[in-house]
N, CA, C and O of each residue as an XYZ file, in Angstrom:
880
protein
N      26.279    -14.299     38.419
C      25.552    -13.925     37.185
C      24.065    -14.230     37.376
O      23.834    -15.387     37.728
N      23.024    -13.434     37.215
C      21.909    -13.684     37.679
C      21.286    -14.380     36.289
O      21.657    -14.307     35.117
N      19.898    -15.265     37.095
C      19.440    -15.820     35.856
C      18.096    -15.235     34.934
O      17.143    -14.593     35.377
N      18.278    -15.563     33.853
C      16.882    -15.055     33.527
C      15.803    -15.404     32.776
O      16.328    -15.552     31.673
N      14.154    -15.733     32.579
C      13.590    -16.499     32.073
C      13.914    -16.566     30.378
O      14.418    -15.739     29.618
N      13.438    -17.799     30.187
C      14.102    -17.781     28.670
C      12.773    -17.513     27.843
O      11.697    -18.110     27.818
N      13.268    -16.343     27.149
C      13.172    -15.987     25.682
C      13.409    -16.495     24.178
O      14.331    -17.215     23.793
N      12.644    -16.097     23.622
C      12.818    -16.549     22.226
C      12.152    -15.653     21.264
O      10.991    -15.833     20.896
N      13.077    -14.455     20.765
C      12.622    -13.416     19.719
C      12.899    -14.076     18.279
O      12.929    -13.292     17.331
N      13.094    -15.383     18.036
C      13.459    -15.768     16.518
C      11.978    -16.618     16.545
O      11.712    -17.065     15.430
N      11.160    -16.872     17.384
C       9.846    -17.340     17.478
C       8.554    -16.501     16.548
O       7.820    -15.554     16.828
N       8.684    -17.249     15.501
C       7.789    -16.756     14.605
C       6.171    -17.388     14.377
O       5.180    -16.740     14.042
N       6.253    -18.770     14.655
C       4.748    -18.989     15.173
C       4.252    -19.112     16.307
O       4.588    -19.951     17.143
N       3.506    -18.375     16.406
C       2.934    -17.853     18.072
C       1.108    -18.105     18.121
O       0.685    -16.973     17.886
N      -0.256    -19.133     18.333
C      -1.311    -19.376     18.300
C      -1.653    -18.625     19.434
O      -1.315    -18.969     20.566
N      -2.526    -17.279     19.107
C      -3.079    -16.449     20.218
C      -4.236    -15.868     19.578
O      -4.217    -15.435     18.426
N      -5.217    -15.865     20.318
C      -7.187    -15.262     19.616
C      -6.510    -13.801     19.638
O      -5.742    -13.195     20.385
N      -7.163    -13.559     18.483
C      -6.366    -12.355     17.981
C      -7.850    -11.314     17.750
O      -8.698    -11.766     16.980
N      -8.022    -10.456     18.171
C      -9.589     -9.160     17.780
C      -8.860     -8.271     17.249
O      -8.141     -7.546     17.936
N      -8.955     -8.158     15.478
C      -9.151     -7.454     14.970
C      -8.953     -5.871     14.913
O      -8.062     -5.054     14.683
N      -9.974     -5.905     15.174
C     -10.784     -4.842     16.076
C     -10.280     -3.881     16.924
O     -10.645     -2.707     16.981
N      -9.176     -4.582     17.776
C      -8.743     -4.128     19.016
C      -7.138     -3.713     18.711
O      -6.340     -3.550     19.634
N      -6.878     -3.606     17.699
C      -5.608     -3.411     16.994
C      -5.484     -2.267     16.570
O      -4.518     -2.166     15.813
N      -6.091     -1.271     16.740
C      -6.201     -0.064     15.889
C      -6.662      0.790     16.843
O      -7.856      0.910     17.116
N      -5.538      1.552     17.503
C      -5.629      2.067     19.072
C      -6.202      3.482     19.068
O      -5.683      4.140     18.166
N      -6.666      3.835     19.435
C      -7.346      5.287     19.354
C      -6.166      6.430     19.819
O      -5.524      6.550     20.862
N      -6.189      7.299     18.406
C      -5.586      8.400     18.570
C      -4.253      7.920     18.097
O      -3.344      8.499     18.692
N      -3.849      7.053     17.220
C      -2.862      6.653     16.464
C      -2.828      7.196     14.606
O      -3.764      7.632     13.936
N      -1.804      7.021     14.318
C      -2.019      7.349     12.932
C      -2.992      6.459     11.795
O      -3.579      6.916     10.815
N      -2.962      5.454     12.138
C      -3.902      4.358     11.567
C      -5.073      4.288     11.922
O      -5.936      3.832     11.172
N      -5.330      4.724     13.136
C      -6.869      5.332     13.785
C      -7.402      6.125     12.932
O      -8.468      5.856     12.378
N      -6.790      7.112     12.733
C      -6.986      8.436     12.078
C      -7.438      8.412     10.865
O      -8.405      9.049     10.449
N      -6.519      7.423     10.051
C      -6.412      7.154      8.739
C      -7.658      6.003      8.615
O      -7.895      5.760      7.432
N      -8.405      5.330      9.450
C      -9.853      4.726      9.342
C     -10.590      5.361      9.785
O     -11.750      4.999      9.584
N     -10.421      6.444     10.494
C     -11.836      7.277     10.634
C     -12.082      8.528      9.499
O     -13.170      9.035      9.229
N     -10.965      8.822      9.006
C     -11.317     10.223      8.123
C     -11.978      9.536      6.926
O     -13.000      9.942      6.372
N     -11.053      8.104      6.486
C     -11.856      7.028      5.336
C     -12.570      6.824      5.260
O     -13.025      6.826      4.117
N     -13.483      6.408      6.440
C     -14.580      5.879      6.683
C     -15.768      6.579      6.727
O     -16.795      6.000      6.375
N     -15.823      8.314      7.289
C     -16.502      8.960      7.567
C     -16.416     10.481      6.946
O     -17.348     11.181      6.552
N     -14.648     10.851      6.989
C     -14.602     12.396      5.921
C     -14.245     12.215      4.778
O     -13.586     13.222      4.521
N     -14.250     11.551      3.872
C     -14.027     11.217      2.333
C     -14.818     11.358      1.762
O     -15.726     10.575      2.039
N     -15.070     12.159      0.832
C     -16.560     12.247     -0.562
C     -15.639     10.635     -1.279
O     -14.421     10.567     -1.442
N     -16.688      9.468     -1.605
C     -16.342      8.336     -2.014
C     -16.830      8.043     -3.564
O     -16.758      6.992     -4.201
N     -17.438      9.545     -4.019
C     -18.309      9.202     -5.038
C     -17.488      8.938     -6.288
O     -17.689      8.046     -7.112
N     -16.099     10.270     -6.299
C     -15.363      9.917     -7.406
C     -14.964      8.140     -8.126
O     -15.056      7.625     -9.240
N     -14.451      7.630     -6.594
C     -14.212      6.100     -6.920
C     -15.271      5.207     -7.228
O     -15.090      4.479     -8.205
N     -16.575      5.085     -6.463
C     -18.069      4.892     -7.269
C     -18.356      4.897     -8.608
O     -18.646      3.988     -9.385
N     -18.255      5.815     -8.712
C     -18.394      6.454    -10.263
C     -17.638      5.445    -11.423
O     -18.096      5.245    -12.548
N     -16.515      4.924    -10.945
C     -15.843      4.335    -11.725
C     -15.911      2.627    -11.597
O     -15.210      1.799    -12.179
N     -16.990      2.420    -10.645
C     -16.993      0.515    -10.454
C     -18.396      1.081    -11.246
O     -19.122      2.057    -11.056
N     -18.402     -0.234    -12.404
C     -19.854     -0.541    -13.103
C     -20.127     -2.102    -12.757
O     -19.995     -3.010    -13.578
N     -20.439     -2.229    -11.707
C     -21.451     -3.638    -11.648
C     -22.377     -3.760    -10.863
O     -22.392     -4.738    -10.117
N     -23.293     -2.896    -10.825
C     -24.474     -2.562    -10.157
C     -25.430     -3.790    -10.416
O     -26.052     -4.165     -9.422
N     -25.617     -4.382    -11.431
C     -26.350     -5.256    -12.336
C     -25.365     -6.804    -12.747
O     -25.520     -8.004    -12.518
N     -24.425     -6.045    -13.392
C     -23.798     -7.600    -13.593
C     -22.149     -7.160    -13.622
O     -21.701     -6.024    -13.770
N     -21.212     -8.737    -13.386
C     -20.187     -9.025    -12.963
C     -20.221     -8.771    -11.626
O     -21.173     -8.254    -11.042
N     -18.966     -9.205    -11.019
C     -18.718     -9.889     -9.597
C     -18.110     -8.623     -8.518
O     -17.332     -7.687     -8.701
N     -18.516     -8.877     -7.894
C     -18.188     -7.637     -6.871
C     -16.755     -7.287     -6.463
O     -15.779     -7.991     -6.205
N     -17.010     -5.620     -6.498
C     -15.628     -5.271     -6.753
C     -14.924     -4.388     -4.844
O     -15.467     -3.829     -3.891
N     -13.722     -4.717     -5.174
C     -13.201     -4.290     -4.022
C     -13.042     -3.199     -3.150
O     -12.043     -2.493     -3.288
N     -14.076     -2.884     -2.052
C     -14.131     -1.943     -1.408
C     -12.599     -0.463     -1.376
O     -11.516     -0.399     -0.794
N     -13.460      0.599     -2.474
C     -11.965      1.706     -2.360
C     -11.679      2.070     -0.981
O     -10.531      2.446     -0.747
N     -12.398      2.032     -0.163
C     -11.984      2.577      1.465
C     -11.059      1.772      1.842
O      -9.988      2.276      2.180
N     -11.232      0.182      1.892
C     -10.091     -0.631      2.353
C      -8.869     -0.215      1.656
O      -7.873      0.115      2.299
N      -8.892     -0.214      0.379
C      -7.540     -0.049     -0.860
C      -7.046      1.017     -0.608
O      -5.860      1.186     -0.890
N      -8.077      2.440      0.220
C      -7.292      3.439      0.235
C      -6.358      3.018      1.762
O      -5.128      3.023      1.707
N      -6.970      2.723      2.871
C      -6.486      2.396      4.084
C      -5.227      2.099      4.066
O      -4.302      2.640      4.672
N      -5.216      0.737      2.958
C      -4.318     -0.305      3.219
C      -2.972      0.848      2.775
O      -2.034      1.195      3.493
N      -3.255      1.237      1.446
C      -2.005      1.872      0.951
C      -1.715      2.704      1.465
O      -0.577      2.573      1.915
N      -2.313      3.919      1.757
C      -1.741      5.032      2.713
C      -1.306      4.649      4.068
O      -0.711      5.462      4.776
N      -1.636      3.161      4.562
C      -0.798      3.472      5.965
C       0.370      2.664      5.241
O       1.235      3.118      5.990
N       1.184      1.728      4.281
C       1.651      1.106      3.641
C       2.835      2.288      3.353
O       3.983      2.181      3.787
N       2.386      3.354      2.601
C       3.237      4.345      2.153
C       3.713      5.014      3.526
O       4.930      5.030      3.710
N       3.035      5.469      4.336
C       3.460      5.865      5.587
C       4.546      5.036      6.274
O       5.354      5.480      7.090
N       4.467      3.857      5.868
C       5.771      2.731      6.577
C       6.899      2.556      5.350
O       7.849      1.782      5.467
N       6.631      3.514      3.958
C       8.106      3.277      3.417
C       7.705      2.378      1.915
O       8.309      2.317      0.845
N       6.311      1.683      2.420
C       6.176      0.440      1.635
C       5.033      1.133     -0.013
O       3.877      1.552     -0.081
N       6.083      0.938     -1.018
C       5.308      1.521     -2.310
C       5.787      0.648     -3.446
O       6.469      0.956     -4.423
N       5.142     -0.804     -3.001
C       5.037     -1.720     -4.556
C       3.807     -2.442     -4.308
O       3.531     -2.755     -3.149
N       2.998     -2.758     -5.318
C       1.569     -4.079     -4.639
C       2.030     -5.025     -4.128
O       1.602     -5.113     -2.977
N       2.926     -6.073     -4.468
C       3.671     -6.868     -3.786
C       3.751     -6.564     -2.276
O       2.978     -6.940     -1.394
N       4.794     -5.843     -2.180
C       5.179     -5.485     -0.295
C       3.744     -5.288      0.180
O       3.456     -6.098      1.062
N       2.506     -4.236     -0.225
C       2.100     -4.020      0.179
C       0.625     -5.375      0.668
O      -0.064     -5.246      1.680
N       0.442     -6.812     -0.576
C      -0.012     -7.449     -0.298
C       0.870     -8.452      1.010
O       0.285     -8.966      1.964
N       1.841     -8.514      0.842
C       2.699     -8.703      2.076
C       2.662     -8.494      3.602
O       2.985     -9.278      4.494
N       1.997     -6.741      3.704
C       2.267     -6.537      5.036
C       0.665     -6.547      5.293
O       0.260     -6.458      6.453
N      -0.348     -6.668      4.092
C      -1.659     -7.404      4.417
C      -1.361     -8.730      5.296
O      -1.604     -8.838      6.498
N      -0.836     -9.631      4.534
C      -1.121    -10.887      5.144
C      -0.366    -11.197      6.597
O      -0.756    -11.922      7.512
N       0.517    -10.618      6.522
C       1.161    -10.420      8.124
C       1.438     -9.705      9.243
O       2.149     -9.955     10.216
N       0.527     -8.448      8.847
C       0.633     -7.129      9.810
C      -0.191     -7.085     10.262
O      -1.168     -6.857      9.548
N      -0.401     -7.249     11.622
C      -2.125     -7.371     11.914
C      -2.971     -5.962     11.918
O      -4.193     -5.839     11.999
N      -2.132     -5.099     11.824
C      -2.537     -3.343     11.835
C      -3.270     -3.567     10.379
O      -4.500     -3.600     10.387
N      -2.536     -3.732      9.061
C      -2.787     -3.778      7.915
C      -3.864     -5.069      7.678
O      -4.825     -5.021      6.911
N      -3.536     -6.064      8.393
C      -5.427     -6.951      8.439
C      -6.104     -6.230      9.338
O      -7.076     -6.938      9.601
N      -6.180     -5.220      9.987
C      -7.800     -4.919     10.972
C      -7.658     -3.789      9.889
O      -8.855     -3.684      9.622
N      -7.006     -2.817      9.031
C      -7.329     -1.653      8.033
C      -7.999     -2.346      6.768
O      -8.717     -1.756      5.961
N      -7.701     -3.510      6.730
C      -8.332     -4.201      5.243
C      -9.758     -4.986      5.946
O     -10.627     -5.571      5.299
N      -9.727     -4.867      6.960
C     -11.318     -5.733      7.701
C     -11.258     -6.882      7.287
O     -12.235     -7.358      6.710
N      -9.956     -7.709      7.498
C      -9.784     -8.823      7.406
C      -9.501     -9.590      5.981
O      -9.197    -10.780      5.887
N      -9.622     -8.903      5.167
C      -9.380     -9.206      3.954
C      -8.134     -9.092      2.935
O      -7.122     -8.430      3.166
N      -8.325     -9.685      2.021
C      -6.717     -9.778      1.444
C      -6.709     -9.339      0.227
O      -6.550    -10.209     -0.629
N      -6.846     -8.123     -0.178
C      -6.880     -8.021     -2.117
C      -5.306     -8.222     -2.548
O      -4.296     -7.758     -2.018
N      -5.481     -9.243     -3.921
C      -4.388     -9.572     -4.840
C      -3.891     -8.374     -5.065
O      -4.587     -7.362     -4.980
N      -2.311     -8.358     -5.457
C      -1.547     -7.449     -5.196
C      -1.751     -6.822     -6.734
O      -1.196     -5.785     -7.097
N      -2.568     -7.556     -7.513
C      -2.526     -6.770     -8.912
C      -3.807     -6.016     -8.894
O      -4.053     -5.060     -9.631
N      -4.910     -6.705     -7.655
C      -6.060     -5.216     -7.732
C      -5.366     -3.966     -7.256
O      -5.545     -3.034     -8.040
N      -4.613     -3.657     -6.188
C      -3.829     -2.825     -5.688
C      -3.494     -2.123     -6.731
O      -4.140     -1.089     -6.900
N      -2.350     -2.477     -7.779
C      -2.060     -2.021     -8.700
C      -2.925     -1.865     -9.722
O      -2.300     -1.058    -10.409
N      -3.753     -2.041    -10.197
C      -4.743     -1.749    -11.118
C      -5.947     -0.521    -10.301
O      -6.817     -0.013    -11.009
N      -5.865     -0.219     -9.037
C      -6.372      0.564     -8.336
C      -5.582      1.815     -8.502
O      -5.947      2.883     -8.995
N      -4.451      1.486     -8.006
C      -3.569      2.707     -8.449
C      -3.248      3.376     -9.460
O      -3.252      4.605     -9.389
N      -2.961      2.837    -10.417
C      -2.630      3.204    -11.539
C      -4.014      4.129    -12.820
O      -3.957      4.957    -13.728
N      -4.849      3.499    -12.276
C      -6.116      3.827    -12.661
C      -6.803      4.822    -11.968
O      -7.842      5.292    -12.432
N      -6.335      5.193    -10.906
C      -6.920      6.032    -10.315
C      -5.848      7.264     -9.639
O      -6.353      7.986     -8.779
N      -4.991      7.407     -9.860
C      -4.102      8.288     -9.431
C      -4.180      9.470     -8.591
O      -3.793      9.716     -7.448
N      -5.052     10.411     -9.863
C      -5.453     11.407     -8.969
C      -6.657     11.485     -8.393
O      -6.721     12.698     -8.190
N      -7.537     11.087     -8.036
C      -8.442     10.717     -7.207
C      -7.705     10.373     -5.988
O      -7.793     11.138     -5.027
N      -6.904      9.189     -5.903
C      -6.415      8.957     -4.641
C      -5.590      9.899     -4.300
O      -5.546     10.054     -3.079
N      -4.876     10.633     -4.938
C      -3.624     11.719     -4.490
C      -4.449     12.787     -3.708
O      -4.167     13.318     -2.633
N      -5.398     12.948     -4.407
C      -6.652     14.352     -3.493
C      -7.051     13.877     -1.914
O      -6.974     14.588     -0.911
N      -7.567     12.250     -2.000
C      -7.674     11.886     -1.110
C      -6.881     11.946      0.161
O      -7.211     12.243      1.309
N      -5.503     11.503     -0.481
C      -4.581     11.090      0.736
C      -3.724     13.066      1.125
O      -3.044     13.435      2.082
N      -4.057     13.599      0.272
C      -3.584     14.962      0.942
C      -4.764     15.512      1.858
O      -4.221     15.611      2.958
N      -5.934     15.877      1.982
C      -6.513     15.964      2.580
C      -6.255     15.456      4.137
O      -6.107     16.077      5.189
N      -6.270     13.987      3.793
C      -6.397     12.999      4.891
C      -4.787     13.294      5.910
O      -4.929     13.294      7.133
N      -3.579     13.490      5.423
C      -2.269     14.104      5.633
C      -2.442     15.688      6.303
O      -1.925     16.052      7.360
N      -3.150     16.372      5.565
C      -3.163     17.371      6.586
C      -3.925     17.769      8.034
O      -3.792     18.639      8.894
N      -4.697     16.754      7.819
C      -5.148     16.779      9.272
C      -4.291     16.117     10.029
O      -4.056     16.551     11.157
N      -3.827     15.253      9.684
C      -2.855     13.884     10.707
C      -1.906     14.532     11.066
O      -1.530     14.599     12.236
N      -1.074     15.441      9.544
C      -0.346     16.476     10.496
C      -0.179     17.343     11.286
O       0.887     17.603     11.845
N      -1.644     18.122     11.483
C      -1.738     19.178     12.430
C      -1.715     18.425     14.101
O      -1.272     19.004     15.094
N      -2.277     17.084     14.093
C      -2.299     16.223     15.124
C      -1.203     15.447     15.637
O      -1.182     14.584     16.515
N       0.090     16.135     14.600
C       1.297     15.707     15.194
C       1.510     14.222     15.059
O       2.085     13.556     15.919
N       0.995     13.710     13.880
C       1.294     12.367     13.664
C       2.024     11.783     12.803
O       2.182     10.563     12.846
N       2.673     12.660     11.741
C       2.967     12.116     10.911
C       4.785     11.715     11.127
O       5.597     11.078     10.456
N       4.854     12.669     12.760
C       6.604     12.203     12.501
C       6.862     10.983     12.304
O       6.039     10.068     12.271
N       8.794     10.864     12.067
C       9.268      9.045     11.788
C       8.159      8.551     10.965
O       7.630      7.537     11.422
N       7.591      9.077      9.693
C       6.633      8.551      8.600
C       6.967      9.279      7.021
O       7.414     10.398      6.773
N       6.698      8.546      6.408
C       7.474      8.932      5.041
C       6.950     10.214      4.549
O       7.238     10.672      3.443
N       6.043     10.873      5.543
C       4.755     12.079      4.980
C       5.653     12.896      6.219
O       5.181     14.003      6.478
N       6.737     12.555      6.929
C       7.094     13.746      7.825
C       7.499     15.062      7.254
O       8.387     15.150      6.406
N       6.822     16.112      7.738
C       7.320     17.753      7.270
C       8.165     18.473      8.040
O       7.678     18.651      9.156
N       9.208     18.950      7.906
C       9.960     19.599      8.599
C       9.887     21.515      8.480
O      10.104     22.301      7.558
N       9.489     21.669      9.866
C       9.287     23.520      9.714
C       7.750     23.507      9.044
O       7.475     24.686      8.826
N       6.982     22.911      8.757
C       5.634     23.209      8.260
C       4.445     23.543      9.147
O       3.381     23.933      8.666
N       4.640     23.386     10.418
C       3.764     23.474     11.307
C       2.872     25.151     11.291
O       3.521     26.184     11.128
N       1.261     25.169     11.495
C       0.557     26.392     10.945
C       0.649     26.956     12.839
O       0.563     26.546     13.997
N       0.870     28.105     12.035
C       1.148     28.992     13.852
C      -0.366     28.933     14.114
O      -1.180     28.654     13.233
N      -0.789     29.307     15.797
C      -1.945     29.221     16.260
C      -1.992     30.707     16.978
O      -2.518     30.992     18.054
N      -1.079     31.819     15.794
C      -1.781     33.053     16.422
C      -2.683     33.173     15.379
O      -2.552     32.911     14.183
N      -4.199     33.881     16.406
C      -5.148     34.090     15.728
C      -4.976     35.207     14.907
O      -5.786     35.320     13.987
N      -3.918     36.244     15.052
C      -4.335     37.225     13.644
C      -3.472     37.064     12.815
O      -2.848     38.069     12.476
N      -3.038     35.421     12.038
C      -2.507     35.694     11.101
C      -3.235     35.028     10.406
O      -2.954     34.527      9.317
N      -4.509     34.956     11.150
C      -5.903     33.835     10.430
C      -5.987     34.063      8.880
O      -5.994     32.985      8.287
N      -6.060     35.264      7.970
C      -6.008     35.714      7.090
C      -4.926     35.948      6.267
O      -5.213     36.323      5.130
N      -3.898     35.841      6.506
C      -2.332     35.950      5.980
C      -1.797     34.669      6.174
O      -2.150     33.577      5.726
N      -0.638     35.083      7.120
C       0.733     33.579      7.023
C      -0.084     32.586      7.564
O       0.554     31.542      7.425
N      -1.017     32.373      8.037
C      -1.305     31.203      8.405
C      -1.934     30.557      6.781
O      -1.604     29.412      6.474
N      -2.628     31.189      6.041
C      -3.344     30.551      4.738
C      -2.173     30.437      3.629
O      -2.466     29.786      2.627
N      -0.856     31.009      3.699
C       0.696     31.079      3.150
C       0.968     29.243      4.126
O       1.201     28.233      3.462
N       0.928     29.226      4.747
C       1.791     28.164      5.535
C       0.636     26.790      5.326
O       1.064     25.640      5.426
N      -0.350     26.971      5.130
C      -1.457     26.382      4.795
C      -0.871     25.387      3.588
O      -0.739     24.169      3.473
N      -0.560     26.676      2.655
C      -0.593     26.510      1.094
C       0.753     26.097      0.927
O       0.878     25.665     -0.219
N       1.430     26.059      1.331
C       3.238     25.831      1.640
C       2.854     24.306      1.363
O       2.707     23.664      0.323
N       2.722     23.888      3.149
C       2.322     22.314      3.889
C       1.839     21.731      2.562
O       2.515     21.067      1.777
N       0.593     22.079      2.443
C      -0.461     21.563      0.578
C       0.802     21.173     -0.361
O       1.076     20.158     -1.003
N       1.234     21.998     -0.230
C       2.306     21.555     -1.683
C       3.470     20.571     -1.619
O       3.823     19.788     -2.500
N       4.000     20.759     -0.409
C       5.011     20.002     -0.512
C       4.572     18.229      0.104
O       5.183     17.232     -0.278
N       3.412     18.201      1.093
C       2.295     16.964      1.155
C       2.145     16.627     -0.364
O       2.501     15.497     -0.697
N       1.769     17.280     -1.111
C       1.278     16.423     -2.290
C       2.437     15.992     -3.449
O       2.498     15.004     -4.181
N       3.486     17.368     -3.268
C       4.495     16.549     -3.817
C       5.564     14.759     -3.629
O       6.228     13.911     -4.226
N       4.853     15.296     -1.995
C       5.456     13.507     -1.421
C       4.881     12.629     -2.489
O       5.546     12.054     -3.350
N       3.388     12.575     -2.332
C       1.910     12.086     -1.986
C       2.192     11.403     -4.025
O       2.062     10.251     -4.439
N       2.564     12.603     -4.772
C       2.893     11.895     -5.934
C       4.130     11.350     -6.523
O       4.246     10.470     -7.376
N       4.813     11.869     -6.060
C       6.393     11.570     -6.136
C       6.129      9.488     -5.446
O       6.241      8.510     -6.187
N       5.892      9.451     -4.385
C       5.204      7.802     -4.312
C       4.512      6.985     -5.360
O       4.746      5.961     -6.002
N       3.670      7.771     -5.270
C       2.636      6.816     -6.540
C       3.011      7.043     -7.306
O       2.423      6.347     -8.134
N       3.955      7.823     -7.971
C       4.594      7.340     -9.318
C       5.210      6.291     -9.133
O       4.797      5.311     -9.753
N       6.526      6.105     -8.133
C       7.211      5.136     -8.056
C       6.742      3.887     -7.572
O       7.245      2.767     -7.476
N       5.612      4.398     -7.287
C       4.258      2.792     -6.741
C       4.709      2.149     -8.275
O       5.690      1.514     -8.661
N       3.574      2.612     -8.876
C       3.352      2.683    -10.742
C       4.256      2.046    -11.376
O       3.963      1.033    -12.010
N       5.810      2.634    -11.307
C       7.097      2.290    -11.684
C       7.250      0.852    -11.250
O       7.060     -0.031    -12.086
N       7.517      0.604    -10.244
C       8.062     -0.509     -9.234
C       7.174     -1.681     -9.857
O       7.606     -2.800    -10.135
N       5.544     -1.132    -10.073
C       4.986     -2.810    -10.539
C       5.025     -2.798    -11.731
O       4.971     -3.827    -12.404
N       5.122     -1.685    -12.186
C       5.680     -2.002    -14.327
C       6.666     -2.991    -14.055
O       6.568     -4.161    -14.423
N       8.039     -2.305    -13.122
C       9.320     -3.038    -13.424
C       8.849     -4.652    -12.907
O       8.956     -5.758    -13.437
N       8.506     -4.363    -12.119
C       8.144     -6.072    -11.494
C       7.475     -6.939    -12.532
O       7.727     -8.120    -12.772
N       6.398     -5.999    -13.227
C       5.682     -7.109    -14.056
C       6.591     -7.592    -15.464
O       6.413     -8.592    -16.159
N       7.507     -6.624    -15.594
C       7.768     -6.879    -16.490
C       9.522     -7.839    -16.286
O      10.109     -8.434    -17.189
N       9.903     -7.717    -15.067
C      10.730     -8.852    -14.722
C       9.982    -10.197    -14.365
O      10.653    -11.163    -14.003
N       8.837    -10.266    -14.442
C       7.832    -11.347    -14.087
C       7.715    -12.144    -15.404
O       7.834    -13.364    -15.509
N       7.435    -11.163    -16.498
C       7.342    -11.683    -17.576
C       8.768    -12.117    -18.675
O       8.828    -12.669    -19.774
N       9.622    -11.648    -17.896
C      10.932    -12.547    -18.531
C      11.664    -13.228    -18.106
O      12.626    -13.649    -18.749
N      11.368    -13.587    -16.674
C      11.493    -14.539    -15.787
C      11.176    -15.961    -16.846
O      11.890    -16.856    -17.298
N       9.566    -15.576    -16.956
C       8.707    -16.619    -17.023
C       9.006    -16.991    -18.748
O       9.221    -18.143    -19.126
N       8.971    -15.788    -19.688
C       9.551    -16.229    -20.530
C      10.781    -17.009    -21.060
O      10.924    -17.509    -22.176
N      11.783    -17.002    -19.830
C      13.020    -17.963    -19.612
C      12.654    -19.172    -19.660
O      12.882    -19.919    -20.613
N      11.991    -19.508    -18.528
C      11.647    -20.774    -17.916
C      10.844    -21.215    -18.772
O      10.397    -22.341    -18.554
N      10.339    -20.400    -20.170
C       9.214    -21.170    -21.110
C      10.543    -21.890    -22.177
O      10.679    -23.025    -22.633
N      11.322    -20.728    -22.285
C      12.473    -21.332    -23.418
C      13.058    -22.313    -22.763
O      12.907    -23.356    -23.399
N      13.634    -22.467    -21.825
C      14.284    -23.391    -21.019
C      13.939    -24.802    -21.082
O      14.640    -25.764    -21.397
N      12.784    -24.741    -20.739
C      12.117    -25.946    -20.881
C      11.399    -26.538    -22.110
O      10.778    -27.600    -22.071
N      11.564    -25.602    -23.434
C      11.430    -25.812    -24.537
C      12.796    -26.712    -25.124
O      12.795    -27.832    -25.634
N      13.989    -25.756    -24.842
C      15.329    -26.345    -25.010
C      15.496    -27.984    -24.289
O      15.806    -29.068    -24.783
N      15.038    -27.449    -22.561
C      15.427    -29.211    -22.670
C      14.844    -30.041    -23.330
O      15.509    -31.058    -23.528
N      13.462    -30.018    -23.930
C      12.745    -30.948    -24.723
C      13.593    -31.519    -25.880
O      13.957    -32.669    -26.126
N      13.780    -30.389    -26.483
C      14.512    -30.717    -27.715
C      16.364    -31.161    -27.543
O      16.955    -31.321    -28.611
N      16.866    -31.269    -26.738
C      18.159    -31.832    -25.895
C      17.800    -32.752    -25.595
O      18.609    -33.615    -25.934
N      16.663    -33.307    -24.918
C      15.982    -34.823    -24.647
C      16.221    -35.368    -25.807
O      16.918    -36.359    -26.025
N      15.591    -34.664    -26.625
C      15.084    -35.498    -28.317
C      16.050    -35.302    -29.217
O      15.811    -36.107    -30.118
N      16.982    -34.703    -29.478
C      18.579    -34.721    -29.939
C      19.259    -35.679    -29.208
O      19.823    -36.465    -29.969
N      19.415    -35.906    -28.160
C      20.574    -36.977    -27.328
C      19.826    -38.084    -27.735
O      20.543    -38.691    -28.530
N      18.311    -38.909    -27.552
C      17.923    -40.018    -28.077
C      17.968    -40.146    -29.711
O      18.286    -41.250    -30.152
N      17.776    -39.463    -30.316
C      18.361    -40.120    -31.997
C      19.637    -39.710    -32.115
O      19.915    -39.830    -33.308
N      20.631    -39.260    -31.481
C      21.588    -39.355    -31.525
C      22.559    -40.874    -31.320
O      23.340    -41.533    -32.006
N      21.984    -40.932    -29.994
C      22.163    -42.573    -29.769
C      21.502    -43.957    -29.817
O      21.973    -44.958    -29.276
N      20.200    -43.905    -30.620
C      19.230    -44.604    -31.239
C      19.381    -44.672    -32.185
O      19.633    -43.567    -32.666
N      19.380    -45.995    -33.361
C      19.293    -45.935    -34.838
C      17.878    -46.026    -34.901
O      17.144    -46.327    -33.960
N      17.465    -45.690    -36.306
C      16.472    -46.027    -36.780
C      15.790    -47.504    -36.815
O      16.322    -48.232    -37.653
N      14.711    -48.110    -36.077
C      13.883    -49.294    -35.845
C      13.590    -49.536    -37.061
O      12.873    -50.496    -37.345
């Protein structure tokens, strides 16, 4: 039986200098998805909507928020929760956030507030990734949508197959962010009766404390 060096895949802390930077491989889907962000996006719509030019505290870059979530949704992942999650431990999703960590309720207050703005965004950004053959094994995969590359249907089926791809991309694209939307209603609102338990709960034992002592205490 031959031998072999030992391994350990249940090894979860591992101290190694880690670049950022160097995580985000060229010509990948996450490549793609920081360069079209970064450079083909009109950013003004989301602008438009931060007011603290003058006063209150600075607000969270939409390029990162868009990054983070669209490669997030691309892996399956559509709640703020998961998605502050695979921030803090994905190193793909820390070099798309530039190192940073937004609370999982800016996420959701990003989303929800901004819906279609981001839905325009991330179809755009989808149809290029798909013509580049990236989107297979990804929750944005299209089956049969591919635009033929004969040139004379430049004017016909190719602007039909165009408009096809468009539609059924954006039907993904919202069919998600609704259930983004959904998922942190339901969460917040299992959050809040969680917590409302644990308020009664501990109201009750007070008063079970203070029933069992004059129960078995007379009056001094």
């Amino acid at each position: 039986m031959p031998k072999f060096i030992k391994t350990d895949k249940n090894q979860d802390n591992v101290f190694i200098p880690l670049k950022l930077s160097e995580q985000i491989i060229e010509g990948s889907l996450e490549y793609n998805i920081q360069f079209m962000i970064d450079y083909k996006i009109d950013i003004i719509p989301f602008l438009n909507r931060i007011k603290n030019d003058k006063t209150g505290r600075p607000a969270w870059n939409p390029k990162v928020l868009l990054k983070i979530i669209l490669f997030a949704y691309s892996k399956g992942i559509n709640t703020s929760r998961k998605i502050y999650e695979l921030c803090e431990h994905n190193v793909i999703a820390m070099a798309l956030a530039e190192n940073s960590l937004p609370d999982f309720t800016v996420i959701s207050d990003f989303v929800s507030g901004m819906k279609d703005e981001i839905s325009s965004v991330f179809l755009n950004i989808l149809l290029v990734i798909d013509e580049l053959g990236l989107l297979g094994n990804t929750t944005f995969a299209l089956d049969g949508c591919k635009l033929s590359s004969n040139a004379s249907k430049e004017y016909s089926g190719t602007f039909n197959d165009l408009k096809n791809k468009a539609k059924k991309l954006k039907d993904k694209i919202n069919k998600i962010i609704e259930q983004h939307k959904h998922y942190d209603i339901q969460n917040a609102e299992n959050n809040l009766k969680e917590k409302r338990t644990n308020t009664i709960n501990k109201i009750q034992k007070k008063i079970d404390k203070i029933n069992n002592f004059l129960s078995k205490n007379k009056k001094k």
